[in-house]
C-alpha positions in Angstrom: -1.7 38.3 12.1 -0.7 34.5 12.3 0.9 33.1 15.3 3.7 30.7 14.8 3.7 28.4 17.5 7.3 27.4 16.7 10.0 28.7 14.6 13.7 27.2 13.8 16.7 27.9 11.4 18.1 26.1 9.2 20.5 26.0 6.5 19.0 23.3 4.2 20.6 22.4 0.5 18.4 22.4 -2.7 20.1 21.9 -5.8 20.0 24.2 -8.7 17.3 23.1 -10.9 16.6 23.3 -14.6 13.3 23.8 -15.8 10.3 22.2 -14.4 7.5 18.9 -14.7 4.7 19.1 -16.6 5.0 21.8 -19.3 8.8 22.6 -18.4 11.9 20.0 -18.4 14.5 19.3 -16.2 12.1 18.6 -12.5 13.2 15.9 -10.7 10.6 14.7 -9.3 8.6 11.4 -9.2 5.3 11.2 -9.0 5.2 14.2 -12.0 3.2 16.8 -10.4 0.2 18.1 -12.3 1.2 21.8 -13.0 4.2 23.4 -12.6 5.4 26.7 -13.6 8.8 28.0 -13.4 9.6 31.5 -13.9 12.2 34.2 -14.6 13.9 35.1 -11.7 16.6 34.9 -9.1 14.8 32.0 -6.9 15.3 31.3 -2.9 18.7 31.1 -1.2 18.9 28.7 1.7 21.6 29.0 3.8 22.3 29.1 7.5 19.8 30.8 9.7 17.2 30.6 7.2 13.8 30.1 9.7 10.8 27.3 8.8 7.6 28.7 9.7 4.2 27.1 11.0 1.0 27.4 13.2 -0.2 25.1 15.7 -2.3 23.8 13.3 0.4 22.2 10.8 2.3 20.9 14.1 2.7 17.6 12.5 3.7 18.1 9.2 6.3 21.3 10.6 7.4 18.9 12.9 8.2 16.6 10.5 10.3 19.2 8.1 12.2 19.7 11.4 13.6 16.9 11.8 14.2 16.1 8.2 16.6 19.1 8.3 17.7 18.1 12.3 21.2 18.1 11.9 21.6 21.7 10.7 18.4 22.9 12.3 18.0 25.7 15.6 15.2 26.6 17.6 14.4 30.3 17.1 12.2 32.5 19.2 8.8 32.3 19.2 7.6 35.6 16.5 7.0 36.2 13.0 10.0 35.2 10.9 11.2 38.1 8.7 11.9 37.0 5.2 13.5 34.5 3.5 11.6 31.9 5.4 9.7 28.8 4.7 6.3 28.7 5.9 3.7 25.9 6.4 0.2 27.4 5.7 -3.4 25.0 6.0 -6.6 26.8 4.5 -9.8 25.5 4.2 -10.5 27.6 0.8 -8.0 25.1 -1.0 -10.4 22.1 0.0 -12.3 22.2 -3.3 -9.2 22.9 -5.3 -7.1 20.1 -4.1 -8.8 18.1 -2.3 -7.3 16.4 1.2 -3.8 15.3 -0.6 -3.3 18.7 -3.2 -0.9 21.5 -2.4 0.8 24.7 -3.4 4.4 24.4 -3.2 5.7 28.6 -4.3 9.1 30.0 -4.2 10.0 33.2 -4.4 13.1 35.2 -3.7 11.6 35.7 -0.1 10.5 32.8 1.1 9.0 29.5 0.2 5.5 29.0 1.3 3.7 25.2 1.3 -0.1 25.4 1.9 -2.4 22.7 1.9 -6.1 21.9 2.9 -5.3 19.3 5.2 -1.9 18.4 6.7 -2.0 15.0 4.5 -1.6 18.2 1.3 1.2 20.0 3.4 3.3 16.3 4.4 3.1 15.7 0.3 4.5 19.4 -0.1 7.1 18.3 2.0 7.9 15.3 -0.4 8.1 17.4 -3.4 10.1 19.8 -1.3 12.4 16.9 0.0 13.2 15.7 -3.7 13.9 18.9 -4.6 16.6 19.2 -2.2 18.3 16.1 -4.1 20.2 13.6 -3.0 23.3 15.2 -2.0 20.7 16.9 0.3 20.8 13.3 2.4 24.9 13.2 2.8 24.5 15.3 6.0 25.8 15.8 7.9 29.1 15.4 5.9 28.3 17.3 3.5 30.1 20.9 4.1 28.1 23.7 4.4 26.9 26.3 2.1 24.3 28.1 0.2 22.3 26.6 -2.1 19.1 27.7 -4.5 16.0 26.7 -5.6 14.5 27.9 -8.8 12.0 30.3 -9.1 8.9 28.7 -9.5 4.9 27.1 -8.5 3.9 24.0 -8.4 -0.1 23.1 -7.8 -0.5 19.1 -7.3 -3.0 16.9 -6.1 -3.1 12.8 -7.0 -5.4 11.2 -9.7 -6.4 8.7 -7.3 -7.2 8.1 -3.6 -5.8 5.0 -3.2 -2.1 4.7 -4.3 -1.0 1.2 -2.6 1.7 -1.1 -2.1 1.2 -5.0 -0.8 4.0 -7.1 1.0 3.0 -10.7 2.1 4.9 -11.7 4.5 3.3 -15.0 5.2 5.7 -16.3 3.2 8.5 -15.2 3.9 8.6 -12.9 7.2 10.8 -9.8 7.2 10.4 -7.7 10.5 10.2 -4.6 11.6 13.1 -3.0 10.1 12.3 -4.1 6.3 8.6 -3.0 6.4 9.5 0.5 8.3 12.3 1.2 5.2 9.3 0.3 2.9 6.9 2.6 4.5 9.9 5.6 4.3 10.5 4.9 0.5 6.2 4.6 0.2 6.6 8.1 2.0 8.7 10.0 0.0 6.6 8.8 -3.4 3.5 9.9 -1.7 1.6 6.5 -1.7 -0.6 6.2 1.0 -1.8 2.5 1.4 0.6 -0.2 2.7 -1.7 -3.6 2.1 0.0 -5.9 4.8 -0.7 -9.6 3.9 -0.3 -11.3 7.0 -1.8 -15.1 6.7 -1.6 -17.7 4.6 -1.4 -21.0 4.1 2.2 -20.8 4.7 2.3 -19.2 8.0 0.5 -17.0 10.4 2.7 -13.5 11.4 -0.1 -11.7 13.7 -0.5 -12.2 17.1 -4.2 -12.9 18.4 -4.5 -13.1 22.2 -7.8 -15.6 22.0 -6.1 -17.7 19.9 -2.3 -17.9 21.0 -1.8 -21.3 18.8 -2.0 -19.6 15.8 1.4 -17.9 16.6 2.8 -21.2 19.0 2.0 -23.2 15.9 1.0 -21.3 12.7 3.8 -18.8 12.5 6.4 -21.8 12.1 6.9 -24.1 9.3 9.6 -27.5 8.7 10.7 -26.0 5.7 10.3 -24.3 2.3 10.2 -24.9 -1.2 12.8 -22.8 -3.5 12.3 -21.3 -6.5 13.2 -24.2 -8.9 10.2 -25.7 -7.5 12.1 -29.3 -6.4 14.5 -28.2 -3.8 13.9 -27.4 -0.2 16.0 -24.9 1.9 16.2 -27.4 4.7 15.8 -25.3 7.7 12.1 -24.1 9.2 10.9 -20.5 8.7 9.4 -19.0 11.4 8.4 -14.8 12.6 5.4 -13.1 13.8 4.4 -9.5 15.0 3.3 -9.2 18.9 0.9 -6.7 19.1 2.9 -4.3 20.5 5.0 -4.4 17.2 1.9 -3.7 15.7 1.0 -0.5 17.0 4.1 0.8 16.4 4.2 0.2 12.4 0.5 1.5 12.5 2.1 4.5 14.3 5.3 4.9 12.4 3.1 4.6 9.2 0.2 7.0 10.7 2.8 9.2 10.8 3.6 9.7 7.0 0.1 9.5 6.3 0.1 6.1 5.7 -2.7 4.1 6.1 -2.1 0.1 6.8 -4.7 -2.8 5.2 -4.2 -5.9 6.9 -5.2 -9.4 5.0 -6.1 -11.8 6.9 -7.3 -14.6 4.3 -10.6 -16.8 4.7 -12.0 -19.1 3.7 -9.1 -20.5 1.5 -5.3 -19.9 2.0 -6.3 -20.9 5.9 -3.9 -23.8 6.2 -1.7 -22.2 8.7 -4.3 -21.5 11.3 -6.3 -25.3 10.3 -2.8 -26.3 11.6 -2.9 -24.4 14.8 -6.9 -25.4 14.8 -7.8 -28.4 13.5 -11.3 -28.3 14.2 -11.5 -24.8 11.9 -11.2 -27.3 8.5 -12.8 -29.0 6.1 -11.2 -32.3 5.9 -11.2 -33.7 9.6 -7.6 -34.3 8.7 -4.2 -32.8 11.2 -2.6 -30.5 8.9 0.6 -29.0 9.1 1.7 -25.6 7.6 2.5 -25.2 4.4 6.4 -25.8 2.7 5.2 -25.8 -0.5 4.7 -23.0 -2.8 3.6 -25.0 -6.1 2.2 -28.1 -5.7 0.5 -27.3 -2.8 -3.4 -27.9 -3.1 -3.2 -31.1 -1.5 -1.3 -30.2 1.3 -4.2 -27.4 2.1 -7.3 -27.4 3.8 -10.0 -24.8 3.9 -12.0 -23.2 6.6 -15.4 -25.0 7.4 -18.4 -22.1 7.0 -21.0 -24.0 8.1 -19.8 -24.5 11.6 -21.1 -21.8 14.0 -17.7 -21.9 15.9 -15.6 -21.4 12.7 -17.6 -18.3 12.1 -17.4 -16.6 15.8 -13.5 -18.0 15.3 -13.5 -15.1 12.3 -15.5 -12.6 14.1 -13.2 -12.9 17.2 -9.8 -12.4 15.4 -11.0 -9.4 13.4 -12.1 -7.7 16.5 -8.8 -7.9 17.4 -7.6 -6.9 14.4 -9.7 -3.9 14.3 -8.4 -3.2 17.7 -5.1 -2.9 16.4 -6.0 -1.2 12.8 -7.8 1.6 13.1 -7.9 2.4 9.7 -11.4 2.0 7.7 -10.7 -1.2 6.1 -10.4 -5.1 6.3 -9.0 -7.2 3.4 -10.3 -10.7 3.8 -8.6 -12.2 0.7 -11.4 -14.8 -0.4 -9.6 -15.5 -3.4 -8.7 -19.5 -4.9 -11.1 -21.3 -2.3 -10.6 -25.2 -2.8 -14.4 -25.8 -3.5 -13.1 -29.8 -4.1 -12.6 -29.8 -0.2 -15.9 -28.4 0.4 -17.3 -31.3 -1.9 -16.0 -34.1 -0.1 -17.6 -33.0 3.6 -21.0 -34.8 4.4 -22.0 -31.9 6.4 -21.3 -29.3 4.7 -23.2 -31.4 1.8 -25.7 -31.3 4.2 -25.7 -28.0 5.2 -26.1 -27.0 1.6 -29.3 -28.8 1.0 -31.0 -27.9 4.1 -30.2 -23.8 3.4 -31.0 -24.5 -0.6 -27.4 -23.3 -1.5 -27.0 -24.4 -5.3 -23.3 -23.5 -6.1 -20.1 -23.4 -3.9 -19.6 -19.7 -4.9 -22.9 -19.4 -3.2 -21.8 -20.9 0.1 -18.3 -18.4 -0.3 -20.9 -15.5 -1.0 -23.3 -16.0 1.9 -20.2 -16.2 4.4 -18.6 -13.8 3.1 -21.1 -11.2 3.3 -22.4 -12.2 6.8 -18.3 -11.1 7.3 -18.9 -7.8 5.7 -21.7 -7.0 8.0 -19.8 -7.9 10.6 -17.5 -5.4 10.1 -19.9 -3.0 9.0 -21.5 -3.6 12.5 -18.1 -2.6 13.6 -17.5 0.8 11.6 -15.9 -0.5 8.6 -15.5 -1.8 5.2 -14.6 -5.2 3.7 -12.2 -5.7 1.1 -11.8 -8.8 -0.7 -10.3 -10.3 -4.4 -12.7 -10.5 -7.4 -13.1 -13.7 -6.4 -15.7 -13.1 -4.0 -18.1 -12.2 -6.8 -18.7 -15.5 -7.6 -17.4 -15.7 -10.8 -15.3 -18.3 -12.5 -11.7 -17.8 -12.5 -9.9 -20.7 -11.9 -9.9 -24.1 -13.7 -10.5 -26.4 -11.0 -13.5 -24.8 -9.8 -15.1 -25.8 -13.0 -14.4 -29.5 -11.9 -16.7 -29.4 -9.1 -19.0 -26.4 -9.9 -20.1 -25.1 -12.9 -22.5 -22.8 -11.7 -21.5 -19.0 -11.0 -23.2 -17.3 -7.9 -27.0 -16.4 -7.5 -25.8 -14.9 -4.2 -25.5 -10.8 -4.8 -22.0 -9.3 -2.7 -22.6 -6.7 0.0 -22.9 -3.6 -1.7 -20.5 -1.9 0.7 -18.0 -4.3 -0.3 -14.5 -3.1 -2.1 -13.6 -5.4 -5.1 -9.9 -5.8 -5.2 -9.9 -6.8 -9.1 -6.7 -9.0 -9.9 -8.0 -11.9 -12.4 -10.3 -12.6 -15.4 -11.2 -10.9 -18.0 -11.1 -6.9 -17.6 -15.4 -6.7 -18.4 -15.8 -8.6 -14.9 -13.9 -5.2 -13.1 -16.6 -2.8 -15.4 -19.4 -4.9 -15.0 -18.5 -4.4 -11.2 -18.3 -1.0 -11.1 -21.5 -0.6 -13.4 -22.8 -2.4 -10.4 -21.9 0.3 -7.8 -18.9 -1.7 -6.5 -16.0 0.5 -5.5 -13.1 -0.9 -7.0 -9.2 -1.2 -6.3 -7.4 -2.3 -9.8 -4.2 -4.9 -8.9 -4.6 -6.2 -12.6 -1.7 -9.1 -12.0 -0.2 -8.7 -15.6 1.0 -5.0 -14.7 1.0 -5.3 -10.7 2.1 -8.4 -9.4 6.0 -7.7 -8.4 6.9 -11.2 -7.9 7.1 -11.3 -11.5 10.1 -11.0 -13.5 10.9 -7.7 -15.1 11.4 -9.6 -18.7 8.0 -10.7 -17.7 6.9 -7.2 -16.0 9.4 -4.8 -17.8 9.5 -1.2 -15.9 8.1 0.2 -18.7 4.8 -2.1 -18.5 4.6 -1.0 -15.1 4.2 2.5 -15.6 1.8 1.8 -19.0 -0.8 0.5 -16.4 -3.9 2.3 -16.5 -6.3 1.7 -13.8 -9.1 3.2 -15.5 -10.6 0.5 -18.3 -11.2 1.6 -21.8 -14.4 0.4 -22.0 -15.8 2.0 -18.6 -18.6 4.8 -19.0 -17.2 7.7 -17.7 -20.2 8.0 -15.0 -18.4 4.8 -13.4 -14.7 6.1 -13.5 -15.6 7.3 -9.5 -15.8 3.7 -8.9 -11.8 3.0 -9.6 -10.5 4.4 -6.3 -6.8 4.0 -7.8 -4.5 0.9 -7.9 -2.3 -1.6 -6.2 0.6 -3.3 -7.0 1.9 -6.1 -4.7 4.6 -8.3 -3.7 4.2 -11.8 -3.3 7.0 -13.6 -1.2 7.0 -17.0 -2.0 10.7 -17.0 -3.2 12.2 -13.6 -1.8 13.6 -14.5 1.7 15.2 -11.2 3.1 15.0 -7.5 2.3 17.6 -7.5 -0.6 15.3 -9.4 -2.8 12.4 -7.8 -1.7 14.0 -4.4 -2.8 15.5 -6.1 -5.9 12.1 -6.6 -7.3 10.1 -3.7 -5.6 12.7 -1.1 -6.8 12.3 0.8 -9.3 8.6 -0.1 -10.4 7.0 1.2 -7.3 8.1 4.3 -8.5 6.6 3.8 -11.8 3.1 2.4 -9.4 3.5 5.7 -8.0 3.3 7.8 -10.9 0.3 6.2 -12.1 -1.5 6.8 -8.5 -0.6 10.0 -8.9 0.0 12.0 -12.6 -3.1 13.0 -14.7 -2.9 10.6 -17.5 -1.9 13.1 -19.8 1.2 14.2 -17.8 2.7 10.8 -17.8 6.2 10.3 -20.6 7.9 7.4 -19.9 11.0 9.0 -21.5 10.9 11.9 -18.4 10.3 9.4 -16.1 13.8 7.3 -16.7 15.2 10.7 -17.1 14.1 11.3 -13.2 14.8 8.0 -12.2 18.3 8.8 -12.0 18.1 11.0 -9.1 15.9 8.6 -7.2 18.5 5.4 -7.9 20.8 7.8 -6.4 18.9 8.0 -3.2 18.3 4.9 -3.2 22.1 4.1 -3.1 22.5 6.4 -0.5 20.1 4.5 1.9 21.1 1.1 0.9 17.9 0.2 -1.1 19.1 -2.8 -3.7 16.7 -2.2 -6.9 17.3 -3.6 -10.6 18.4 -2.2 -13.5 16.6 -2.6 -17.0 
């Protein structure tokens, strides 16, 4: 017999649901799950007294449910619960049906059971669960109390992809603690589980690294900054940073709804705020300052020197500390829109070049950035960089002072973050046995405008190319879309244009391709805008 290490009652509210997802109408839910199947019958009451259910073993995830339903929720004693219940299950045996992420979600007239593989299946059960309830669910405790029912039905669900993600630079534009933890809860409840944290830039430095305390002192503060219409200035500095105590606890709070956090810290290029802080980490021999601008900026930037042992134990000795504070598997680097031009006009790295027979400045970019992904493969995990570290040519004025593509092969551990060029560079990448994350900036960059990036574009992205054999589709570990902050200040505009296409981002993480409509998806969206009111989250309407 199982032994519950911890019953409690509740009376909970789910509304009265239609039919069902994917081969039934009238689920609101978003991400789609993949099968659902609802059936003739009475369905659960909830009501007062009801008991949730779970072995030491789903702790976390039970834990969890409690205190989403902690206003109305009592400890019970410590047996069996007699039906109706809810009960938390984990079972190995569902490992090779769903996976790590997949559960069961079935209710009956007796009880509702959740079970899972891992807890990361049973916390995403709880999502489903938690959207069932709806919206008026989250008016407690005002709401009056009563007795409320949930269709009969199962639902199986696992997500297409393993990496579901969403990016906020805040480099930019810094927003705190408070913006980023309301992000992670509304990444939660649409079961994406990869906040990319873009944390420097040549605009400013936000993380603090002991070693090096000018690169807060200095690099997290800037004279000014350049609005939208690209002429004006604010005319006040921007400054923000996160100690290190800060964060551990986002890492935690995140941990904690199966999040895992991707910091960026950029190099070689967008390096202007730490060149500030360190002059002798350029390129140009020049002081810099950190960036205002946001257009016009190349000359105002500089770009890290990577033939100067000290640079290079500079970069080893911020991601240690960076790993010390991340313990997730992965490192983004960014390595994307290096200045070669800067690169060109230093005598010793000219030098440098011809004494270690480096033909092409994509070569020098490729030979440091793979002695960085051995570093960190040295320390137990995996770079991450934008397709630019391939070597290929993506941007205009690198033709200018480089016409050659790289010789230099990338570290096969490597994970291509694919964002520009044509789509036959991300296949030909993956034909190469490059894991690849697809942030395809036509259908993921949320800085864009939605008559630019229309909701409905959003959730047509396919992260899977046409033209990629089928034996490489295991390459395409899923998709990010991102949020870049040069001209969104505070947490209304960054909800303004994050809301509602991270839901549609979230859909295509999740729903078998086939299961997508766009037309059920609006239909669902209602519910969610709802919820969104109720928490304060701005978002635009189409």
């Amino acid at each position: 017999m199982l032994k519950y290490s911890r019953i409690y009652t509740a009376m909970a509210v789910i509304v009265m649901l239609g039919a069902g997802a994917v081969g039934a109408e009238g689920l609101n839910v978003i991400p789609r799950p993949m099968k659902v199947e609802i059936k003739d019958g009475a369905g659960f009451v909830l009501k007062k007294g009801t008991p949730v259910a779970f072995a030491e073993a789903c702790r976390p995830t039970g834990e969890y449910l409690i205190d989403i339903l902690a206003p109305l929720a009592e400890p019970a004693v410590e047996s069996q619960p007699t039906s109706p219940a809810i009960h938390l299950n984990l079972s190995d045996n569902l490992r090779g049906r769903l996976g790590r992420e997949g559960y069961l979600l079935e209710v009956t007239e007796k009880q509702i059971t959740l079970a899972a593989a891992d807890n990361a299946g049973l916390f995403y059960g709880v999502q489903t669960l938690r959207q069932l309830l709806g919206p008026d669910f989250e008016k407690q405790p005002r709401r009056p109390e009563g007795v409320w029912n949930i269709r009969y039905m199962m639902i199986e669900d696992k997500p297409r992809f393993s990496w579901r993600a969403f990016m906020l630079d805040e480099a930019r534009f810094f927003q705190g603690k408070d913006t980023v933890k309301s992000l992670l809860d509304e990444m939660t409840l649409l079961k994406m589980n990869i906040f990319h944290w873009h944390l420097t830039d040549d605009q400013g430095w936000r993380i603090d690294i002991r070693k090096y305390p000018l690169l807060t002192k200095i690099g997290s503060k800037r004279k000014d900054s350049q609005k939208a219409d690209n002429k004006d200035f604010y005319g006040e500095p921007h400054q923000g940073f996160y100690t290190q105590d800060d964060i551990r606890e986002i890492v935690r709070y995140a941990a904690q709804r199966h999040i895992t956090i991707v910091p960026e810290i950029d190099m070689p290029g967008h390096a202007t705020a730490a060149i500030a802080s360190y002059p002798w980490l350029g390129s140009t021999g020049q002081k810099r300052e950190v960036v205002i601008y946001f257009t016009r900026a190349r000359e105002y930037k500089d770009v890290l020197n990577v033939t100067d042992p000290k640079v290079i134990r500079f970069c080893e000795n911020v991601l240690d500390e960076v790993i010390t504070l991340f313990p997730g598997p992965v490192i983004h680097i960014g390595g994307d829109e290096v200045l070669y031009e800067i690169w060109k006009q230093n005598q010793g790295i000219q030098a440098y070049m011809k004494r270690e027979n480096i033909g092409s400045y994509s070569d020098l970019q490729l030979r440091f950035t793979n002695a960085i992904s051995h570093f960190l493969e040295s320390r137990g995990r995996r770079m991450m960089g934008w397709n630019d570290i391939l070597g290929q040519k993506l941007h205009s004025y690198q033709q200018s002072v480089d016409d050659k593509e790289a010789t230099e092969k990338l570290a096969a551990k490597t994970i291509v973050h694919f964002w520009k060029g044509d789509i036959s560079l991300m296949t030909q990448a993956a034909v190469r046995g490059y894991d690849i994350v697809n942030s395809y900036h036509p259908y993921t960059y949320l800085d864009y405008s939605y008559e630019r990036l229309p909701l409905q574009k959003a959730y047509s992205f396919e992260p899977i190319p046409a033209e990629l054999d089928t034996a490489c589709h295991e390459r395409v570990k899923g998709l990010g879309c991102q949020l870049w902050t040069e001209y969104f200040i505070n947490a209304e505009q960054v909800y303004r244009q994050t809301f509602p296409r991270l839901a549609a981002y979230a859909e295509v993480g999740w729903t078998p391709a086939e299961g997508k409509d766009f037309d059920d998806f609006q239909r669902r969206l209602g519910i969610l805008k709802q919820h969104w009111d109720l928490n304060g989250i701005n978002y635009t309407w189409e």
